[in-house]
BAMAR-861906 format. One record per residue (C-alpha): residue in one letter; x, y, z. Coordinates in pm, whole numbers, padded with zeros to 5 digits, always signed. Last residue first. Layout:
AXYZ ...
//
This chain:
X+02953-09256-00838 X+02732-09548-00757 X+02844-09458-00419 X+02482-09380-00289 X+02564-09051-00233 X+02725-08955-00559 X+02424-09132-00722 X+02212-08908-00556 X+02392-08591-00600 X+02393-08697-00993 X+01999-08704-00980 X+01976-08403-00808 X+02177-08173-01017 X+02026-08327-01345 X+01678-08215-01227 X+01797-07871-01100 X+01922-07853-01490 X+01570-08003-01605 X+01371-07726-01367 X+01543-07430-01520 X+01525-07524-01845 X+01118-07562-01814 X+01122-07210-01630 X+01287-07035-01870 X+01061-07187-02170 X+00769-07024-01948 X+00853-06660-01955 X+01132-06469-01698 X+01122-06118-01820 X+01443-05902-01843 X+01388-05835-02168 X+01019-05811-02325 X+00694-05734-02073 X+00684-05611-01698 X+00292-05574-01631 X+00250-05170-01626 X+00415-04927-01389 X+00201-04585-01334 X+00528-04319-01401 X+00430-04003-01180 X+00275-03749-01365 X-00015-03848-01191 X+00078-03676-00850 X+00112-03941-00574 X-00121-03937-00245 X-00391-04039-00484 X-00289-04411-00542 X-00445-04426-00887 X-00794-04542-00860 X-00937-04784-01073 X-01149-04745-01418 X-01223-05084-01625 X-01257-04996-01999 X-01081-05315-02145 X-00790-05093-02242 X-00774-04995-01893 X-00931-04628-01764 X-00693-04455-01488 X-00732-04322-01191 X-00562-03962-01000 X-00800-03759-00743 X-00721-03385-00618 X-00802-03168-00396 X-00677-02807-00356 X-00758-02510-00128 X-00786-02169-00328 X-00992-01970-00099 X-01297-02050-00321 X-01236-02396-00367 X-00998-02588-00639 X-01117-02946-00754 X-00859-03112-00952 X-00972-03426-01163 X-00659-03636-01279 X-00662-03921-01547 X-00487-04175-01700 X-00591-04384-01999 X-00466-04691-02130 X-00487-04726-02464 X-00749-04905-02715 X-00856-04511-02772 X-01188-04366-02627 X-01179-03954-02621 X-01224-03811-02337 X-01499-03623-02177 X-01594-03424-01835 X-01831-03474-01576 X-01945-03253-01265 X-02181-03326-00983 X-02222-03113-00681 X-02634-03045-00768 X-02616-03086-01127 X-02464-03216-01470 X-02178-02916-01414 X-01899-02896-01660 X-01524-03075-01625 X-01287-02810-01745 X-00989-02990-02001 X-00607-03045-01993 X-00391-03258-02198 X-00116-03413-02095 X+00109-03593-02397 X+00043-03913-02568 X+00169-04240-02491 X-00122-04384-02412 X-00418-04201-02351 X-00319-03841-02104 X-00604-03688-01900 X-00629-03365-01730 X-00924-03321-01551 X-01035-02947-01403 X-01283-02826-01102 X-01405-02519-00999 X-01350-02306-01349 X-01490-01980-01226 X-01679-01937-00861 X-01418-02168-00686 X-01598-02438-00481 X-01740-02320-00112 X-01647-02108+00169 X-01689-02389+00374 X-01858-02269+00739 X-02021-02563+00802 X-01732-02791+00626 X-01885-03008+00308 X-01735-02823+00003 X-01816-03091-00235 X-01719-03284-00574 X-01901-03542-00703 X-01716-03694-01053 X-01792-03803-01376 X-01575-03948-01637 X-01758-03975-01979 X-01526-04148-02199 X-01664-04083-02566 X-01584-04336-02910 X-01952-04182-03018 X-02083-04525-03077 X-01891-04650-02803 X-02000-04438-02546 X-01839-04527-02235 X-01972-04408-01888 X-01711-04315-01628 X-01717-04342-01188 X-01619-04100-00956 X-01859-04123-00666 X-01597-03908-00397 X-01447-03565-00408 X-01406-03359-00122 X-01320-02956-00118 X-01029-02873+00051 X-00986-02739+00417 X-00830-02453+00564 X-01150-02187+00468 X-01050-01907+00713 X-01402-01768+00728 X-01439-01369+00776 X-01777-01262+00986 X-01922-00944+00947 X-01980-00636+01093 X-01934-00346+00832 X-02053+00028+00838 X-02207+00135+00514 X-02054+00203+00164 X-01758-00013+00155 X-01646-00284-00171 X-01468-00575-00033 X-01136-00750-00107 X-01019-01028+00099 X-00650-01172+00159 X-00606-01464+00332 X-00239-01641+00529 X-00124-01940+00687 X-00174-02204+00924 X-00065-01991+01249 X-00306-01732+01115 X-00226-01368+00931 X-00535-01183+00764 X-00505-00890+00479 X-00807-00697+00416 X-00829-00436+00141 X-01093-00204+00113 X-01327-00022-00146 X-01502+00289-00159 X-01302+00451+00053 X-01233+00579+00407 X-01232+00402+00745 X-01320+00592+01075 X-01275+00235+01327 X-01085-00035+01260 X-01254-00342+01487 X-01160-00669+01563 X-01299-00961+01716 X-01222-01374+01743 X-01398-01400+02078 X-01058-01399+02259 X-00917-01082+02057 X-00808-01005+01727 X-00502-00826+01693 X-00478-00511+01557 X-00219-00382+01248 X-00277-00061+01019 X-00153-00037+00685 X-00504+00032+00513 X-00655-00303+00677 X-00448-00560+00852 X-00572-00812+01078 X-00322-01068+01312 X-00492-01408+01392 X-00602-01562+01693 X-00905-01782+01551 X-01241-01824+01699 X-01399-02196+01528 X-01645-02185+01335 X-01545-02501+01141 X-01439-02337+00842 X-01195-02083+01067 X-01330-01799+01227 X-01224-01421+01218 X-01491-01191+01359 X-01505-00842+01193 X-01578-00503+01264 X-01579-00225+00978 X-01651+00161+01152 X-01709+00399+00823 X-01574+00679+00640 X-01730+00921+00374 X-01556+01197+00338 X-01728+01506+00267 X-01530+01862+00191 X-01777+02163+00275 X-01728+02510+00120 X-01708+02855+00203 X-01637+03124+00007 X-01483+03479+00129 X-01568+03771-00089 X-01423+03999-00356 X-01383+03692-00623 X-01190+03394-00615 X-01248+03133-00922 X-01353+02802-00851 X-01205+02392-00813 X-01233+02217-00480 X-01094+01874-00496 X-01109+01598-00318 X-00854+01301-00282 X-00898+00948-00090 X-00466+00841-00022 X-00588+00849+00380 X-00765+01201+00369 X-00624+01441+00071 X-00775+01750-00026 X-00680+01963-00316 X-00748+02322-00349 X-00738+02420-00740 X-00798+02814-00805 X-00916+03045-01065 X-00782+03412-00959 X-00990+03731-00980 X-00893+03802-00605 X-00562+03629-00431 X-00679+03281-00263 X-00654+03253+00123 X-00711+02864+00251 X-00880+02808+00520 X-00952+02566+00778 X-01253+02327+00987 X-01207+02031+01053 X-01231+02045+01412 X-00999+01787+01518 X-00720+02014+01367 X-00633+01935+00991 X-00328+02027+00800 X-00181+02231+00550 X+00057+02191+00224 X+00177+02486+00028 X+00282+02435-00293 X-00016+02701-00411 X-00245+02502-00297 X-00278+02164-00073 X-00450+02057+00180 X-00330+01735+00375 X-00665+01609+00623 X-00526+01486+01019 X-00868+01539+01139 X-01193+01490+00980 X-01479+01719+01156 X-01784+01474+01205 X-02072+01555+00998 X-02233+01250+01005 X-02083+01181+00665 X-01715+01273+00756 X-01587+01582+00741 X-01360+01876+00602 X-01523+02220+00636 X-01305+02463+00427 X-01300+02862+00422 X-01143+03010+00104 X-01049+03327+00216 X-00982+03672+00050 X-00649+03856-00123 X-00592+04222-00251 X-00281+04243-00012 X-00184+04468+00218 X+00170+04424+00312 X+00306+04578+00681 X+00648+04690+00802 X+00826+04611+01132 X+01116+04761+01225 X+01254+04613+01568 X+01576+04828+01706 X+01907+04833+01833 X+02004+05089+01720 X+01868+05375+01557 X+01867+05575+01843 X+02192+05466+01947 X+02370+05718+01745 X+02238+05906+01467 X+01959+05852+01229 X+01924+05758+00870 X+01664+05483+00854 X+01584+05312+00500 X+01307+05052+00389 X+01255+05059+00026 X+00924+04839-00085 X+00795+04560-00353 X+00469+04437-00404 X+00395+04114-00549 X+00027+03926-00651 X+00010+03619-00914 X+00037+03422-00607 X+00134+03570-00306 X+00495+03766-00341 X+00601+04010-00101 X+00919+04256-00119 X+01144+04429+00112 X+01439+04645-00014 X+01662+04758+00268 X+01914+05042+00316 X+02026+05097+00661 X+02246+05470+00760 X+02489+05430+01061 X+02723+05672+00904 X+02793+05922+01233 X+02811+05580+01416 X+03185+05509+01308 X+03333+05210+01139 X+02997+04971+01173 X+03005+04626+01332 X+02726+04441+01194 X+02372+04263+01245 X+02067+04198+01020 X+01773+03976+01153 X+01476+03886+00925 X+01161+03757+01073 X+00828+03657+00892 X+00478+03776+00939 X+00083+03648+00891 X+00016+03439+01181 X+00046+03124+01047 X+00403+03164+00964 X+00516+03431+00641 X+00776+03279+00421 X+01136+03356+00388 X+01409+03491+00130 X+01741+03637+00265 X+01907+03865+00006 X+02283+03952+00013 X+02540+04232+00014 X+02406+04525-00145 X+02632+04774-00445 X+02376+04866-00581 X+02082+05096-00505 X+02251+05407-00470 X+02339+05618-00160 X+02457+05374+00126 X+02692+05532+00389 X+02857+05321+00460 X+02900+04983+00331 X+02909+04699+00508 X+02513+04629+00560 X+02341+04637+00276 X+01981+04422+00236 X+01753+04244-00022 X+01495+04109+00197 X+01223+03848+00014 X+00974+03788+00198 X+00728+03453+00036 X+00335+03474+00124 X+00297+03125+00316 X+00054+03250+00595 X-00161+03571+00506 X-00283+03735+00804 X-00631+03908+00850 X-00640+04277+00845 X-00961+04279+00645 X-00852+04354+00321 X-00535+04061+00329 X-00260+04028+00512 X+00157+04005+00529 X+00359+04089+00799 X+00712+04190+00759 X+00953+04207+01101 X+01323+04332+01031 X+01538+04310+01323 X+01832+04466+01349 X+02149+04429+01522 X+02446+04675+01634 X+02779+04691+01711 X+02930+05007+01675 X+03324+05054+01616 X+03533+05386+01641 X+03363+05482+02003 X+03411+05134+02106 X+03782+05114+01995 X+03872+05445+02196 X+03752+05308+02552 X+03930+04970+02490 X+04270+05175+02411 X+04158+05403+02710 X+04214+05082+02936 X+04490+04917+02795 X+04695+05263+02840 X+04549+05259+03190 X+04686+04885+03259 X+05014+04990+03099 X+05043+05283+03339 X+04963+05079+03605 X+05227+04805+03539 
//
């Protein structure tokens, strides 16, 4: 037993002096004139490792490409079990690419035993490069935060202070894009042998609003504006604060329904936003017949008459369709004659006439009033709480009605039934 415990012994002994284990790391910076680091520059490590010793430049195993961090270098670890240390020779190619810039190195180490392993080589790029240096903010001069720039398919962001740069390789025209909130600036110029910097403005404002409904009333309703969600509070508030663009979308959610608003923005914005729930009124309709002219002239007030009414539709406020006899809808736009009165025309027939006027106000609310014009010209209201394409039933005429010759029949045969009951009851029968 202790002979084959010292036989397992040296047989442990013998393998590590045949095999090395050993691991490498390969550190590359990248950075421009001044020493400064270059983040983004692409490594590229072409590398043998399991044959030894290495000579010629074929024959390698791999490549491992990587980009440079913020500060300037990127890591590449190598690691293998080699046959016998006297051949622990690396071979590396290490190359940089910026741009239209690359530079390309061979890395080797031919040393004996464990002083060549384990190790850190690091190795240094210089590259003809300087700085674009970017000042992102608002129009007060407040540094933006959370701004995407972009060059060179690389994509930064924002601290609160605004402030960044971006390093361009000399004698190169560049494109830097900046992108706050889906609102895009862009920085277009040609890098020479000396930093630039430049400022990026955003305009962005505070927009508070107090959501009432046409009676000025406070309503609880949910406020959206560029995707994000606040509730108003008791006194019908809200505020978004640091909003960009030059024009925003507002999307409010009641209990009774929905509005959307559109506004253009070039100042800060407290105002109040009406939830216009009911429909415009329309009373005094009476027509005027010109028989000359064979003219219906229907005319109509129509109002808005809520305190806080947002008022009649801006275009094409309020329609008639009409339909004279038997003939098919037809649809006109009744025209102002002044202050909330409107009138429209149709032509006289000997038919009757039905009409609709449809007032529409500015938040889309809908009123409507049916009546129709008899042959002998007299207008009357159609009951209003039906829509006039429902049938309006004239004076039942032809089959099925009972006329006057009926009636006479009908009385002589009741006639003859009574008489003959009476004789049968007096026993004449």
């Amino acid at each position: 037993m202790r002979f084959n415990l010292a036989l397992f012994i040296l047989f442990i002994m013998a393998f590590s002096f045949v095999f090395s284990t050993w691991e490498d790391t390969i550190r590359v910076y990248a950075v421009d004139n001044s020493n400064r680091p270059i983040e983004g520059a692409t490594i590229k490590v072409t590398y043998q490792k399991n044959q030894f010793p290495i000579y010629k430049d074929t024959g390698f195993d791999g490549e491992s490409i990587l980009l440079t961090n913020s500060e300037g270098y990127a890591d590449f670890i190598i690691n293998n079990n080699v046959q016998s240390v006297t051949y622990e020779i690396r071979y590396y190619y290490i190359e940089v690419s910026y741009g239209t810039l690359n530079k390309k190195e061979k890395v080797t180490c031919n040393s004996m035993g464990a002083t060549c392993h384990p190790r850190e080589y690091l190795h240094t790029f210089t590259l003809n490069t300087n700085r674009v240096n970017l000042n992102i903010k608002d129009q007060s001069g407040r540094g933006i935060e959370g701004a995407k720039v972009s060059y060179g398919g690389n994509i930064y962001t924002t601290d609160s202070t605004g402030k960044m740069f971006v390093t361009i390789p000399q004698n190169t025209d560049f494109v830097i894009v900046v992108d706050y909130n889906e609102n895009k600036r862009t920085v277009k110029d040609k890098m020479l042998k000396v930093d630039k910097n430049v400022d990026v403005t955003f305009n962005r404002y505070n927009v508070q609003y107090r959501i009432i409904n046409d009676e000025g009333t406070n309503l609880n309703a949910e406020v959206i504006l560029n995707e994000e969600i606040k509730q108003t509070d008791e006194e019908g508030m809200v505020l978004f604060e640091g909003i960009i663009g030059n024009e925003i979308d507002v999307f409010v959610r009641f209990e009774n329904g929905s509005r959307e608003f559109k506004s253009a923005i070039n100042q800060d914005i407290n105002t109040i936003l009406v939830m216009d729930l009911a429909p415009p009124v329309i009373t005094n309709v009476f027509h005027e017949i010109d028989v000359n002219k064979n003219i219906i002239f229907v005319n109509a007030k129509v109002t808005d008459p809520n305190t806080y009414g947002t008022g009649l539709r801006s275009a094409s406020p309020v329609k008639m369709r009409y339909k004279i006899g038997e003939e098919g809808w037809k649809t006109i736009e009744m025209y102002t004659t002044g202050k909330d009165a409107f009138q429209g025309t149709i032509p006289y027939e000997d038919s009757h006439i039905l009409y609709e006027i449809e007032a529409i106000d500015a938040q889309d609310n809908i009123q409507k009033y049916n009546g129709k014009i008899d042959k002998q010209g007299t207008n009357s209201s159609v009951n209003n709480e039906t829509d006039v394409d429902d049938p309006v039933i004239d004076e039942p005429k032809g089959e099925g009605f009972i006329n006057t010759n009926t009636l006479i029949i009908g009385g002589v045969i009741l006639l003859i039934i009574a008489f003959i009951g009476y004789k049968f009851y007096t026993g004449e029968i």
